[in-house]
C-alpha positions in Angstrom: -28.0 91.0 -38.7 -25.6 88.7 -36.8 -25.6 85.7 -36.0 -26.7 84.6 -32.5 -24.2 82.8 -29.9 -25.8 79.9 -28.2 -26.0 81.0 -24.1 -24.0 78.6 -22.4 -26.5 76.7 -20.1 -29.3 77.3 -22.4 -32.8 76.8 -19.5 -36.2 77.6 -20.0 -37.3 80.6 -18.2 -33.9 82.6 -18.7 -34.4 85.8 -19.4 -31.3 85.4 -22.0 -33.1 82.6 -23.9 -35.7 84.7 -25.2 -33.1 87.5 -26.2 -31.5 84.6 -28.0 -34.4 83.0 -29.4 -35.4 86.1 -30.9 -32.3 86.2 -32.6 -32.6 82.8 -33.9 -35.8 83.6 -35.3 -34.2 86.9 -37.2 -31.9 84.9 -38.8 -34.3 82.0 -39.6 -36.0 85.0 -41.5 -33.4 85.6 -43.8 -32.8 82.1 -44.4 -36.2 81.3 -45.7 -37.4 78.4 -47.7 -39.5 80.8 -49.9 -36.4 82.5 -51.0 -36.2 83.9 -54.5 -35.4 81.8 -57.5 -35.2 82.6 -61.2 -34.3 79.7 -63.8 -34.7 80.8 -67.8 -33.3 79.7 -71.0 -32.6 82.2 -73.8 -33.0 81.2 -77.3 -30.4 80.1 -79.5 -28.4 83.1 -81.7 -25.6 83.0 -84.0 -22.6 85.1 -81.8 -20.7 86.7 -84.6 -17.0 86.6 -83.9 -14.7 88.9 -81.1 -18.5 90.4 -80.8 -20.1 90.2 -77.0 -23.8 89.0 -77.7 -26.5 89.6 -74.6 -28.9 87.1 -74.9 -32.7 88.2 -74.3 -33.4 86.4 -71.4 -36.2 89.0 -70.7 -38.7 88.0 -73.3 -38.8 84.0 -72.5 -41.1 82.5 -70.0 -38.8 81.6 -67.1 -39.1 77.5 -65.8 -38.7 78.4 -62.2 -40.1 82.3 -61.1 -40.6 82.4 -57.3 -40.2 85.8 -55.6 -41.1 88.5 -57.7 -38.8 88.8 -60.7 -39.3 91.0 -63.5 -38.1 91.2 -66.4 -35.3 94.2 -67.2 -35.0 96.7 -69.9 -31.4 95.1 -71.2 -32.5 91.5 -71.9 -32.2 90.4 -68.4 -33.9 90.0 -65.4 -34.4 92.6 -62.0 -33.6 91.3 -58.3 -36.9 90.9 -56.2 -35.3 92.6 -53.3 -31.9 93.3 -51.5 -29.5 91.2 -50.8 -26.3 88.1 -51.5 -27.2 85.7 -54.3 -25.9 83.3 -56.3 -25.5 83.7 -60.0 -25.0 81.1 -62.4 -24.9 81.5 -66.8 -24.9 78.4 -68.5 -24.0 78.4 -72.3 -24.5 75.5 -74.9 -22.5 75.9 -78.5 -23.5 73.8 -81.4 -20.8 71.7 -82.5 -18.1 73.3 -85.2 -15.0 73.5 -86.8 -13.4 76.5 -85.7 -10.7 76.8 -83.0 -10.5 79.6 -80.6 -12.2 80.3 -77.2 -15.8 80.3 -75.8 -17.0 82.3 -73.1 -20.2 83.0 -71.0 -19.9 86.2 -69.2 -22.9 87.5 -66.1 -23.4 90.9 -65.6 -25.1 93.3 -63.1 -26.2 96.3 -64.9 -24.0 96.2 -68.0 -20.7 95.7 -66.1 -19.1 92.2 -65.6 -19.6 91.1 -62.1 -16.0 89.7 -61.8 -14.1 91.8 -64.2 -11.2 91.4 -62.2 -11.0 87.7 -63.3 -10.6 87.7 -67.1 -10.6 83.6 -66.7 -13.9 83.5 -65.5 -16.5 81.8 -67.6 -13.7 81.7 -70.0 -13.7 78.2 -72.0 -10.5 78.4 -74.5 -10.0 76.4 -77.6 -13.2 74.4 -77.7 -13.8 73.8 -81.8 -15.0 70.7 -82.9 -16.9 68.8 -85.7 -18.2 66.1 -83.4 -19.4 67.4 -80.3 -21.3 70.3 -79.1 -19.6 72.3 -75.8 -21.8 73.6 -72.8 -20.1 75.3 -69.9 -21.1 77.6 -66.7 -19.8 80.9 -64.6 -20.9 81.2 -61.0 -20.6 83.9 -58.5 -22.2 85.1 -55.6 -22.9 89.0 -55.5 -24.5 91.2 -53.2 -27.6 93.2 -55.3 -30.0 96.1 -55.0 -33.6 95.5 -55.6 -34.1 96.1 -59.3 -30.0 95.4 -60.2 -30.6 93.6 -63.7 -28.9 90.3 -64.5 -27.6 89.5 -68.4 -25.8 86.5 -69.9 -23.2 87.3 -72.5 -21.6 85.2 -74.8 -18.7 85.5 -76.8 -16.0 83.6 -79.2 -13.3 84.1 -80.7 -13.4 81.5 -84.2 -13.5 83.6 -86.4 -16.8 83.2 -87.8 -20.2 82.9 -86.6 -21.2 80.0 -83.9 -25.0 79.0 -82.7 -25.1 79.2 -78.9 -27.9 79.3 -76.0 -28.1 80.6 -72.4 -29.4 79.9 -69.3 -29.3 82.0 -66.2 -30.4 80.6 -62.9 -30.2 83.1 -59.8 -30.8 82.4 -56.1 -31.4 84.6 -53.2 -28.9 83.2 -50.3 -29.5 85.9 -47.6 -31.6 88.5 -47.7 -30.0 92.2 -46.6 
């Protein structure tokens, strides 16, 4: 698909605006309101130390499930259909001591989606007594129909911290 160049004198009745409008109405196509849009919230786990935790995502009732979703085998959730979307994993910690870092990682399939970027999602030296942390990756990938989506948390304070995730996905264009 590419997109279409407005003609120059654009007149009804050329034979070029129909070409065009056709065009136009291609990429309308992939640009559609009804897109596909996935928004759940794992439950709460403890994430034992230097330990990457997936959070089952799979088995919660999502809020927002428009476009065919299903839920994966790993935890996660399967693309509707081909194409570029945009990723986002939330994670909320409960409020503790500990120093050391907090991190929510997405992944397609098992693998990191932007493992060349070891700072993404990365949230370092976040312990407190007072305050609970909450903090988001984002990306925008290009997926298969039926490429699962996780959420992994991890932290590194040395004990065992409560966290949540959310994962919200949105189909930008289809392919």
């Amino acid at each position: 698909m590419t997109i279409p160049n407005v003609p120059a004198n654009l007149a009804s009745g050329d034979a070029v605006t129909e070409a065009w409008v056709d065009d136009v109405v291609e990429l309308f196509a992939h640009l559609r309101d009804d897109r596909a849009i996935l928004a759940v919230e794992g439950g709460g786990v403890n994430v034992t130390t230097a330990t990457q935790t997936v959070i089952d995502l799979a088995s919660e009732t999502p809020r927002i499930n428009n476009g065919g979703w299903v839920a994966g085998a790993s935890s996660g959730w399967d693309a509707p259909e081909d194409g570029i979307y945009e990723v986002v994993g939330m994670a909320a910690w409960a409020a503790d001591s500990a120093s050391g870092s907090r991190e929510v990682l997405i992944k397609v399939n098992g693998s990191e989606i932007d493992s060349g970027n070891s700072g993404i999602g990365r949230l370092p030296g976040v312990g407190s007594t007072s305050r609970s942390t909450a903090h988001f990756a984002v990306d925008v990938v290009d997926l298969t129909a039926g490429d699962e989506l996780t959420v992994t948390l991890y932290q590194t304070s040395g004990g065992n911290v409560f966290g949540r995730a959310q994962l919200i996905a949105k189909l930008l264009v289809a392919t």
